[in-house]
MIKOLBA-100797 format. One line per 2 residues: number of its first residue (from 1); their letters; for each residue z negated, x negated, y of N, C-alpha, C. Coordinates in Angstrom, 2 decimals, padded with zeros to 5 digits, always signed. Last residue first. Layout:
N
NUM> A> Z:X:Y:Z:X:Y:Z:X:Y | ...;
END
This chain:
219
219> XX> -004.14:-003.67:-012.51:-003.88:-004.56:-012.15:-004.10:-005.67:-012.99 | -006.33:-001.63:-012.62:-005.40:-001.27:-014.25:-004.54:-003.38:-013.49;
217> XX> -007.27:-000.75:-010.91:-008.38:-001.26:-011.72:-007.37:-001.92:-013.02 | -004.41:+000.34:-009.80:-005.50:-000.77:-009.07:-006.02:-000.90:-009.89;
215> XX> -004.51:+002.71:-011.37:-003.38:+001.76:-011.00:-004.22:+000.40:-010.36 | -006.86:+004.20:-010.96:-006.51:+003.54:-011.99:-005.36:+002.53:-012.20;
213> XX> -006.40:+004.84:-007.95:-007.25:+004.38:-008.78:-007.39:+003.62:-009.97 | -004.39:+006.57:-008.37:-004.06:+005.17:-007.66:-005.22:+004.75:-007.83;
211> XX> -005.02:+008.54:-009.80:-003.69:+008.07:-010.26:-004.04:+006.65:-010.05 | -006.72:+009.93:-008.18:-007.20:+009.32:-009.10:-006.43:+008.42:-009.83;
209> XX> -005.05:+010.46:-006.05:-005.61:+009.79:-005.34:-006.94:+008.91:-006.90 | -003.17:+012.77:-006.21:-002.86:+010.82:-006.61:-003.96:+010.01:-006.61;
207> XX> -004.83:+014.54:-003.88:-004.18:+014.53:-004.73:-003.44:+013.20:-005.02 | -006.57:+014.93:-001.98:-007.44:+013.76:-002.85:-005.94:+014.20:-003.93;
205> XX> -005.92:+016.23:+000.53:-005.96:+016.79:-000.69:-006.91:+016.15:-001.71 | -005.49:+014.45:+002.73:-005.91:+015.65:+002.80:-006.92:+016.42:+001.44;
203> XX> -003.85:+012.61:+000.92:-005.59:+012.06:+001.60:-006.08:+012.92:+002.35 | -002.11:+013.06:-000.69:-002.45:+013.22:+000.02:-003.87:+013.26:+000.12;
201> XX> +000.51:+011.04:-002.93:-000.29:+010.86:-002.93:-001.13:+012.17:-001.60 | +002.78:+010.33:-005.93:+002.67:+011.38:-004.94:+001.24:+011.57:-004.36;
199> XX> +003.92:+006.94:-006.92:+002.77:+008.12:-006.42:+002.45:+008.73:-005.84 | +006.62:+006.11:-008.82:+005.95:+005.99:-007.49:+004.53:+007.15:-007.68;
197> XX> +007.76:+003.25:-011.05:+006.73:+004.79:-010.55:+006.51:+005.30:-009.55 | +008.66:+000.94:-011.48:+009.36:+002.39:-011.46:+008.71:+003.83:-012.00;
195> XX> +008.40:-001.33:-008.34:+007.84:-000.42:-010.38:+008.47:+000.47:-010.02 | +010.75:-002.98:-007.42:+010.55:-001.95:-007.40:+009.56:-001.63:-008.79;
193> XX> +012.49:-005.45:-007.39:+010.84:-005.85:-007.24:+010.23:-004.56:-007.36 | +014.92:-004.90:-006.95:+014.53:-005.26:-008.02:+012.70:-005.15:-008.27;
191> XX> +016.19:-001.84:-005.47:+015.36:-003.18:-005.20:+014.44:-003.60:-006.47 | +017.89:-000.02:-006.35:+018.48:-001.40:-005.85:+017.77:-002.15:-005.07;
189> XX> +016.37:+002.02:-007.13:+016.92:+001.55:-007.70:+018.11:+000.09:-007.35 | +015.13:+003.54:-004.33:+014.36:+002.37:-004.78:+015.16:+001.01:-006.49;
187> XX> +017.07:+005.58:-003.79:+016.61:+004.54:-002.84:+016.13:+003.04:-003.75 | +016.16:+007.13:-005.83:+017.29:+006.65:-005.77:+017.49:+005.22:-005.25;
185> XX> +013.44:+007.88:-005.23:+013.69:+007.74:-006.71:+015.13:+006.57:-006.63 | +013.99:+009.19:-002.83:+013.57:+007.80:-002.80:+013.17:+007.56:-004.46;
183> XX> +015.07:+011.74:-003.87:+015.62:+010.49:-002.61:+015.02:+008.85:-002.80 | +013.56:+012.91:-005.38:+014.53:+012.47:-005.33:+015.03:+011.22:-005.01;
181> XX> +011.86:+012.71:-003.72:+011.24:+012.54:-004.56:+012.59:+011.69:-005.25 | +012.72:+014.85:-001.72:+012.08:+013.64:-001.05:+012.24:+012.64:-002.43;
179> XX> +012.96:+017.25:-003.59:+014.70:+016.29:-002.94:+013.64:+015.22:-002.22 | +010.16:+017.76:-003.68:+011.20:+016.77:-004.87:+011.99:+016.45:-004.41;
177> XX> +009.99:+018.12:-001.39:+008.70:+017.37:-001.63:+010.27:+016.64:-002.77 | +010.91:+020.69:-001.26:+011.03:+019.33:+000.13:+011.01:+018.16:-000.64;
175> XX> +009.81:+022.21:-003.05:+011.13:+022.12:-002.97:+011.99:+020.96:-001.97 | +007.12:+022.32:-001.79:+007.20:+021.77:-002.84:+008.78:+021.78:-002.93;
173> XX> +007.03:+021.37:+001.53:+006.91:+022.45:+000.49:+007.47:+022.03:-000.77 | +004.18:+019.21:+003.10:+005.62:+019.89:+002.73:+005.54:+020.59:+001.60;
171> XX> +001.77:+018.36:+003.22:+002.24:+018.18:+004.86:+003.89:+019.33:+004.53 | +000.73:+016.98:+001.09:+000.59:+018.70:+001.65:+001.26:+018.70:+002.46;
169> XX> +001.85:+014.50:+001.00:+002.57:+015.76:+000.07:+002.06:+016.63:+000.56 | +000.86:+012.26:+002.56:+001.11:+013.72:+003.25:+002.10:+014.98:+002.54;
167> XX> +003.11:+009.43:+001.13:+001.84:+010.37:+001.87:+002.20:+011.45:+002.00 | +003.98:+007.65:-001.78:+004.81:+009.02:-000.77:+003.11:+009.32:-000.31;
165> XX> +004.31:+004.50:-002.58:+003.34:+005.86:-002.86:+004.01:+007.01:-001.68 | +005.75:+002.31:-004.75:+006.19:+003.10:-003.63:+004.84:+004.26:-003.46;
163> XX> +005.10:-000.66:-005.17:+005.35:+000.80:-006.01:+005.08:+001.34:-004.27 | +006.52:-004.25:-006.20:+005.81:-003.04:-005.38:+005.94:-001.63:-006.09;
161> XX> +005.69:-007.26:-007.01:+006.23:-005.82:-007.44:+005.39:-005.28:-006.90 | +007.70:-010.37:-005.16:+005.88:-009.08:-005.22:+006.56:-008.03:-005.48;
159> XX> +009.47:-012.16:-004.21:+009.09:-011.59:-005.95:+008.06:-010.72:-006.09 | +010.75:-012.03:-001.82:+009.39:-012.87:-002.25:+008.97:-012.61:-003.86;
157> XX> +012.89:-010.48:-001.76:+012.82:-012.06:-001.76:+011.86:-012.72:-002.12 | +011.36:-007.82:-002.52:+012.54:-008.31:-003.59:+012.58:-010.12:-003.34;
155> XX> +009.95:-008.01:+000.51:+009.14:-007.81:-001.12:+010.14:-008.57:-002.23 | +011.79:-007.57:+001.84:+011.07:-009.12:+001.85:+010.77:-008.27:+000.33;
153> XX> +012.97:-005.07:+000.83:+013.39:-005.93:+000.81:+012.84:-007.77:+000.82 | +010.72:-003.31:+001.99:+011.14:-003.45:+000.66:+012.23:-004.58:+000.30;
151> XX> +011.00:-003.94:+004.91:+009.66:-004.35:+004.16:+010.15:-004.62:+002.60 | +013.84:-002.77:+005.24:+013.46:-004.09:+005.43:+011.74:-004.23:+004.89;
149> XX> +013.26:-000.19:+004.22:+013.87:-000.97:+003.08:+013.70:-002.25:+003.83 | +011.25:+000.74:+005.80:+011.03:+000.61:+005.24:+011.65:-000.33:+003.84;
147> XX> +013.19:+000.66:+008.76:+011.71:-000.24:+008.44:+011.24:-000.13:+006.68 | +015.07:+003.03:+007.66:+015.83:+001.53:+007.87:+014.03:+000.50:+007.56;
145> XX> +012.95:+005.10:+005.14:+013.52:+004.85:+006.84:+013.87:+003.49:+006.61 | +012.45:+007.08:+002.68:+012.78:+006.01:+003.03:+013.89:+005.84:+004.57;
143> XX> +011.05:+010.76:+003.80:+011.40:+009.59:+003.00:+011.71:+008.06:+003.36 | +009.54:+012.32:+005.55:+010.76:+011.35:+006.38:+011.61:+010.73:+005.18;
141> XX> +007.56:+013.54:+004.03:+008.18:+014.03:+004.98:+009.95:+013.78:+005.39 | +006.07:+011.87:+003.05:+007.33:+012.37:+002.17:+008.07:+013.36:+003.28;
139> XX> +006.33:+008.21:+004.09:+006.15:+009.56:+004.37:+006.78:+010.66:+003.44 | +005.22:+005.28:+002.11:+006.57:+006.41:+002.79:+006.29:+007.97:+002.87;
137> XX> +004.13:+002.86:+001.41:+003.92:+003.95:+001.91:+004.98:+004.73:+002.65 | +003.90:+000.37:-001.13:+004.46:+000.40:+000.33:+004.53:+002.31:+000.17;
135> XX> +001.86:-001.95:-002.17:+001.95:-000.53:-001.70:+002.79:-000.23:-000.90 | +001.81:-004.96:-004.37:+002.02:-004.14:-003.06:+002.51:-002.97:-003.13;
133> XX> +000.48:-006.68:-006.74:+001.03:-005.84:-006.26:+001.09:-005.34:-005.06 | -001.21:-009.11:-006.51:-000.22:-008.96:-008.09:+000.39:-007.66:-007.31;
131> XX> -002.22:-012.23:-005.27:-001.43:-010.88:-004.82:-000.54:-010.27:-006.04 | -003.27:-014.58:-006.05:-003.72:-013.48:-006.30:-003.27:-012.32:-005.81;
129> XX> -001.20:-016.19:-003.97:-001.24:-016.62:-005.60:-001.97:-014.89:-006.02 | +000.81:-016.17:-001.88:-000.42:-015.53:-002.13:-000.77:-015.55:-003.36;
127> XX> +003.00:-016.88:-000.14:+002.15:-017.38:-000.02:+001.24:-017.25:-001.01 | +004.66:-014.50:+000.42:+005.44:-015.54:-000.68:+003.72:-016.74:-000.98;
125> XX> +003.36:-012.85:+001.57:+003.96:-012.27:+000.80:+004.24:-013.82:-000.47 | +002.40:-014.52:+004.25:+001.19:-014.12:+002.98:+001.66:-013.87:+001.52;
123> XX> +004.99:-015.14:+005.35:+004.07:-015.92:+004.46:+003.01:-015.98:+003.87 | +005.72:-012.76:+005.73:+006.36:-013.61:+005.01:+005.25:-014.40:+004.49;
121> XX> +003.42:-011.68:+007.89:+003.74:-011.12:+006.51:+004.37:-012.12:+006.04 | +003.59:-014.33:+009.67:+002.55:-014.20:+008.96:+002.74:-012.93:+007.81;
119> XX> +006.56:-013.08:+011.05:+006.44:-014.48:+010.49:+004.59:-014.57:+009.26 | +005.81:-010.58:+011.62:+006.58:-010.71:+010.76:+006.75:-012.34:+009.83;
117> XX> +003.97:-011.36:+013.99:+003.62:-010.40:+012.74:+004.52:-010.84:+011.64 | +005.68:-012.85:+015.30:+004.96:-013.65:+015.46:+003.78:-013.09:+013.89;
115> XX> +007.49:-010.55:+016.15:+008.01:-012.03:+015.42:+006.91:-012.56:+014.97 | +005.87:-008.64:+017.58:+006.46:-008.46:+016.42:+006.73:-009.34:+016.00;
113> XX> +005.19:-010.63:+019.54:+004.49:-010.31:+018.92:+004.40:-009.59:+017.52 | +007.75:-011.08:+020.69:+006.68:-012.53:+020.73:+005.88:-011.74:+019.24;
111> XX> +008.63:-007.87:+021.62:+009.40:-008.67:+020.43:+008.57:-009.66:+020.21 | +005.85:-006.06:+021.67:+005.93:-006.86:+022.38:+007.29:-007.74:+021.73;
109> XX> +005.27:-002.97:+020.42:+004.87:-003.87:+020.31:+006.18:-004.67:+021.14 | +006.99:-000.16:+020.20:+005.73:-000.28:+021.35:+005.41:-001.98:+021.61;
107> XX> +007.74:+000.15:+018.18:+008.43:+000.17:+019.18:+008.20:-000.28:+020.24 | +007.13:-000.23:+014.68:+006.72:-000.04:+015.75:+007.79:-000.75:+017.31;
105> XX> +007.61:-001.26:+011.99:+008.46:-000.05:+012.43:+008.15:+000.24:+014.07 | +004.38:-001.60:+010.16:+005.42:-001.94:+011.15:+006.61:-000.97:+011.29;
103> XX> +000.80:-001.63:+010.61:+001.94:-001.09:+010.33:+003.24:-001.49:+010.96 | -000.64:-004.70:+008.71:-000.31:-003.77:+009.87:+000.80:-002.84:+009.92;
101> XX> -002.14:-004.29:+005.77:-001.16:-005.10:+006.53:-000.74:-004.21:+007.63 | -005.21:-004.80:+004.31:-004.22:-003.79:+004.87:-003.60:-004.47:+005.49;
99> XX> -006.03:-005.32:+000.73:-005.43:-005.90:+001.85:-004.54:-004.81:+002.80 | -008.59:-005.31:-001.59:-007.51:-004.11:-000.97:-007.47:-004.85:+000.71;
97> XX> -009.68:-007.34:-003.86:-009.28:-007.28:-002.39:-008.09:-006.33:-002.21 | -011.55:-006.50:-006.96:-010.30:-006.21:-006.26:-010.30:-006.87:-004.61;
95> XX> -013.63:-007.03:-009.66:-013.52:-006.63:-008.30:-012.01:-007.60:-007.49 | -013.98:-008.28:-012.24:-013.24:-006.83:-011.99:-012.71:-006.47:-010.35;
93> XX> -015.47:-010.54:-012.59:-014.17:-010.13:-013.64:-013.23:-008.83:-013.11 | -017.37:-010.03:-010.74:-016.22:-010.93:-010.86:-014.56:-010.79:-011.20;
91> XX> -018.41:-007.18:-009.40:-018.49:-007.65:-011.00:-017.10:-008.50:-010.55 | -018.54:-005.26:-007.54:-019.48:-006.35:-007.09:-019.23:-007.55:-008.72;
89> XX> -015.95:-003.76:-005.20:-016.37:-004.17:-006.63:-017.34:-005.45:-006.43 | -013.82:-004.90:-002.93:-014.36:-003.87:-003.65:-014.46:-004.15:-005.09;
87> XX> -013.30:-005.99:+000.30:-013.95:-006.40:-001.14:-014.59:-005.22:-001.69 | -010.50:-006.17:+002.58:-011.94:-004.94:+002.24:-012.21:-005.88:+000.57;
85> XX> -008.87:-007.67:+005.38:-009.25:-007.76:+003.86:-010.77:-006.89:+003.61 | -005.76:-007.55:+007.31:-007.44:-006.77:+007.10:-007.42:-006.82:+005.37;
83> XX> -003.93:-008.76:+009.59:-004.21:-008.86:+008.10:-006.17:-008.18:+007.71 | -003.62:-007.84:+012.89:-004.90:-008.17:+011.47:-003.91:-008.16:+010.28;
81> XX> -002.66:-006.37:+014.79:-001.47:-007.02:+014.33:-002.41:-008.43:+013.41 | -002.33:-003.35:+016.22:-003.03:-003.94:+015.40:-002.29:-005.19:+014.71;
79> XX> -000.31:-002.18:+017.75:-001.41:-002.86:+018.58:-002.50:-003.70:+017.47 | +001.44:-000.43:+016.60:+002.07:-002.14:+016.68:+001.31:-002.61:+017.53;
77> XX> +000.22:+002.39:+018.63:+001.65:+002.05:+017.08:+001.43:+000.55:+017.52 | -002.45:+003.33:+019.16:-001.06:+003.18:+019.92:-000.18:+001.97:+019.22;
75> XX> -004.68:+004.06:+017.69:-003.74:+005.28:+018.66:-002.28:+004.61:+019.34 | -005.12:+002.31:+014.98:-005.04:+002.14:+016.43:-004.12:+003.58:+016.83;
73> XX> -007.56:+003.86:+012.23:-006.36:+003.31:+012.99:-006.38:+002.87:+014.47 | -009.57:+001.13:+009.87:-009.09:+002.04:+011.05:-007.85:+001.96:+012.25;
71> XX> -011.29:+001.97:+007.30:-009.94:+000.96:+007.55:-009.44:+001.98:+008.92 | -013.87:+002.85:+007.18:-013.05:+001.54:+006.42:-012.29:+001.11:+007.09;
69> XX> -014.62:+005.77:+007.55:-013.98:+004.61:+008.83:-014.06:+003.13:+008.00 | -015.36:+006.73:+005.28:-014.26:+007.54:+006.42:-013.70:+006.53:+007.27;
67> XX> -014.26:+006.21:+001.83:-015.76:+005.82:+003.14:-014.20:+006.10:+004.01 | -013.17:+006.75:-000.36:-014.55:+007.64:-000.20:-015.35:+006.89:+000.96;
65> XX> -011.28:+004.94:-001.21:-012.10:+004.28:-000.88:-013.22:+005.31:-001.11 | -009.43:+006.74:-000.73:-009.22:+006.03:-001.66:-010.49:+005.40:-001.77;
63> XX> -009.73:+007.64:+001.82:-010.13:+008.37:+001.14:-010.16:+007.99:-000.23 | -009.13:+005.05:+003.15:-010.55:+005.60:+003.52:-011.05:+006.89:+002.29;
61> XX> -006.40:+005.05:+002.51:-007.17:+003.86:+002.11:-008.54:+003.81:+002.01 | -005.35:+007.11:+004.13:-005.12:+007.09:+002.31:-006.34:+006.00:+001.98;
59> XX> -005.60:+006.74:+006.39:-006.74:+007.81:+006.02:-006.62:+007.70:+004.57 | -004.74:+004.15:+006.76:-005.73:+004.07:+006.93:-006.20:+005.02:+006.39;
57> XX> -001.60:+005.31:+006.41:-002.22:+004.19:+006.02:-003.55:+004.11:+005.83 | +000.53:+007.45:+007.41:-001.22:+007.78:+006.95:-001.67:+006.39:+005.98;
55> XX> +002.33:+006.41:+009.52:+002.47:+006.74:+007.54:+001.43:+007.82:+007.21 | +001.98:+005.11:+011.50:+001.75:+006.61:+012.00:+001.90:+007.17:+010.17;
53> XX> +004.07:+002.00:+010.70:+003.17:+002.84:+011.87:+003.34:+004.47:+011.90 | +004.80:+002.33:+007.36:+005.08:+002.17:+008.83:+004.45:+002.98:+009.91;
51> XX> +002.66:-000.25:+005.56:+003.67:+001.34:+005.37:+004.11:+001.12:+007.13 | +001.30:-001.43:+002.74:+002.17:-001.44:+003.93:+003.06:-000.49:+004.11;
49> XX> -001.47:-003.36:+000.77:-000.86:-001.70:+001.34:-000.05:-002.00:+002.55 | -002.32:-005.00:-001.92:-001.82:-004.93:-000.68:-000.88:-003.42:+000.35;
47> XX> -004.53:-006.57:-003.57:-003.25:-005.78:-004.13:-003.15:-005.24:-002.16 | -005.91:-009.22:-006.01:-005.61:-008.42:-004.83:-004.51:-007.70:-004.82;
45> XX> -008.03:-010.52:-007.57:-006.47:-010.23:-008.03:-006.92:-009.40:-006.56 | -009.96:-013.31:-006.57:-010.00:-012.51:-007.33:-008.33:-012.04:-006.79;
43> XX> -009.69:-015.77:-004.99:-010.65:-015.89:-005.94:-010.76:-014.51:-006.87 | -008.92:-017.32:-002.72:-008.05:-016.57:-003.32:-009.07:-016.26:-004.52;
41> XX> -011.03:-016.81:+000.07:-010.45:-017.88:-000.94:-009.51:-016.75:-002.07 | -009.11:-015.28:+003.20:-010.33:-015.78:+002.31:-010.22:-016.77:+000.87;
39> XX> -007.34:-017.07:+005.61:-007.45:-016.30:+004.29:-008.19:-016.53:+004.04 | -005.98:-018.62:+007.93:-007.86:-017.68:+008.04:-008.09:-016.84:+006.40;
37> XX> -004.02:-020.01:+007.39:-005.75:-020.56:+007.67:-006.85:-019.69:+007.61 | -002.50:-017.74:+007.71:-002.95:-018.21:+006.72:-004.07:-018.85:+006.83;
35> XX> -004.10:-015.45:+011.02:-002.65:-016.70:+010.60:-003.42:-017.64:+008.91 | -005.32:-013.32:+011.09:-004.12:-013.64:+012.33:-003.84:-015.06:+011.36;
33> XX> -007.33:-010.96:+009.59:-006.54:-012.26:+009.16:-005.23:-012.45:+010.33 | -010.46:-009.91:+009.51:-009.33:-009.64:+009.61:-008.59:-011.19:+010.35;
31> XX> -012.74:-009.34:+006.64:-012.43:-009.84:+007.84:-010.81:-010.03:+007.96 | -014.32:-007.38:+004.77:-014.20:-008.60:+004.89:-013.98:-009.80:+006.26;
29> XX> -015.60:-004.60:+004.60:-014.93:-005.00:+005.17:-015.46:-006.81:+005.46 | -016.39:-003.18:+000.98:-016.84:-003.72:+002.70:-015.78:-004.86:+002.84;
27> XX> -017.92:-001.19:-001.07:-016.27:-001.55:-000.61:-016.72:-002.16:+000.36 | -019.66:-001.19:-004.73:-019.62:-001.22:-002.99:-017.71:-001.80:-002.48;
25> XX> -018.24:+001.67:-006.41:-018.50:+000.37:-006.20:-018.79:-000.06:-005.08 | -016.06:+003.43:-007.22:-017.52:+004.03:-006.81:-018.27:+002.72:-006.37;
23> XX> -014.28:+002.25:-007.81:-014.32:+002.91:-006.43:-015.52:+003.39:-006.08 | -014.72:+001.63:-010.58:-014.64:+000.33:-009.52:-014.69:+001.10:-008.14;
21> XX> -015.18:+003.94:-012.06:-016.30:+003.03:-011.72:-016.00:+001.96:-010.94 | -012.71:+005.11:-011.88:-013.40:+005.74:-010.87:-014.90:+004.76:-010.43;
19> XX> -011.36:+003.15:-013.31:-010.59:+003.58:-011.63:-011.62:+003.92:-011.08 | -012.15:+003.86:-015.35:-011.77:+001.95:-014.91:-012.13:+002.50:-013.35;
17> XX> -011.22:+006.48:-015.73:-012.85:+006.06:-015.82:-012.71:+004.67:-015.25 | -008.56:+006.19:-016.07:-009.05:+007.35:-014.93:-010.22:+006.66:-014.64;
15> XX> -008.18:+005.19:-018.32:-007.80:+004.08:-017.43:-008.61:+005.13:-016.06 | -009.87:+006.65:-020.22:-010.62:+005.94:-020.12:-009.98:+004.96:-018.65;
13> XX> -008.07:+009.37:-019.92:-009.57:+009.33:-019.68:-010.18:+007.76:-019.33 | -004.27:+008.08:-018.72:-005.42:+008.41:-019.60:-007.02:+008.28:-019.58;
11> XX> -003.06:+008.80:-015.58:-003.27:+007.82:-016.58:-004.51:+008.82:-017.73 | -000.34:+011.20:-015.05:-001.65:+010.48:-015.06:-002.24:+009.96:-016.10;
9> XX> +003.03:+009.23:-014.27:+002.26:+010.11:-015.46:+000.44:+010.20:-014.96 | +004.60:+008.95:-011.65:+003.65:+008.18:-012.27:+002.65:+009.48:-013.22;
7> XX> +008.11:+010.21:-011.06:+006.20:+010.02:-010.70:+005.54:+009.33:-011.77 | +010.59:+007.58:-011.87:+009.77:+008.46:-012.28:+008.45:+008.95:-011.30;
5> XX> +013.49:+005.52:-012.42:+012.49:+005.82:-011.71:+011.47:+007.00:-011.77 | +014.93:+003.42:-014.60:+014.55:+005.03:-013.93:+013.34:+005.26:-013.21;
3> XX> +016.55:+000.27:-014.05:+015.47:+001.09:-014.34:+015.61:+002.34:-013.69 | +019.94:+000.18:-014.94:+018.61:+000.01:-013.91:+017.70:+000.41:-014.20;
1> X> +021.02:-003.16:-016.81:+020.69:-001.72:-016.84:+019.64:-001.41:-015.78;
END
């Protein structure tokens, strides 16, 4: 039977409260990752963001965060090619690694260098003992693009449950927004590894943006 797919209900007072005392938390930039050897120790639950060059990756992650330059972009698509680790939360038991993965879909980048990206996602993906979830980011604009079901797809081979978050809901009109909603409601029913929530999110707005909060602390 498939699962239904749904927006993500908002969570209840106290999962909202999880969410808001771990974000309010110190966040800092760890260090950025070119090949497994360089991982930090696996030592707390981590959760992982990937979307495709130009998504709104970075401004979701900065506003998620409440710090402006956290996580920053490159002006020129498939030049960043880091594994970027941020530590948030100072309490053992609780504190998170929000992992940014470069954007892909990019045109610009070098084939050596795309391969050379793609080979280090795989093997963080299947690699990663403390990796309990991944983000994957879809414009609601564009909905699900060919780059995106190949990301969604490693995900299904590697077993990492993902949730889909839609950016830039202001960016469209609410009648857009659901056939988007739609769409990738649909989309996502023939990838197993799929939660079956997604999160309408804009980092204009701060709208989702408590949702995904609590989703993370809730990990």
């Amino acid at each position: 039977m498939k699962a239904v797919f749904t927006v993500a209900a908002e969570p209840d007072a106290e999962a909202l409260e999880r969410g808001r005392l771990l974000f309010a938390g110190p966040c800092g930039f760890v260090k950025g990752v070119v090949a497994m050897d360089g991982l930090p120790p696996a030592d707390r639950v981590e959760v992982c963001f990937a979307g495709r060059s130009n998504v709104g990756k970075s401004s979701l992650i900065n506003a998620l965060t409440g710090r402006k330059a956290l996580a920053r972009a490159s002006n020129t698509p498939g030049r960043t090619q880091e594994i970027n680790f941020f530590a948030l939360g100072p309490d053992p038991q609780t504190a998170r690694y929000l992992v940014d993965l470069p954007g892909y879909g990019f045109a610009e980048a070098p084939k050596p260098v795309v391969e050379k990206w793609q080979a280090l996602l795989r093997a963080y993906l299947a690699g990663r003992p403390t990796l309990r979830r991944a983000f994957v980011l879809i414009d609601a604009r564009h909905g699900i693009k060919p780059p995106d079901e190949d990301i969604m797809g490693l995900l299904d081979r590697s077993a990492v449950t993902f949730q889909a978050l839609l950016t830039k809901a202001d960016k469209i009109a609410a009648s857009a927004l659901a056939a988007t909603i739609e769409a990738v409601n649909a989309g996502l029913t023939k990838h197993p590894a799929a939660f079956p929530e997604i999160v309408v999110t804009s980092s204009e707005t701060g709208a989702g943006l408590p949702t995904l909060r609590a989703i993370v602390a809730g990990v």
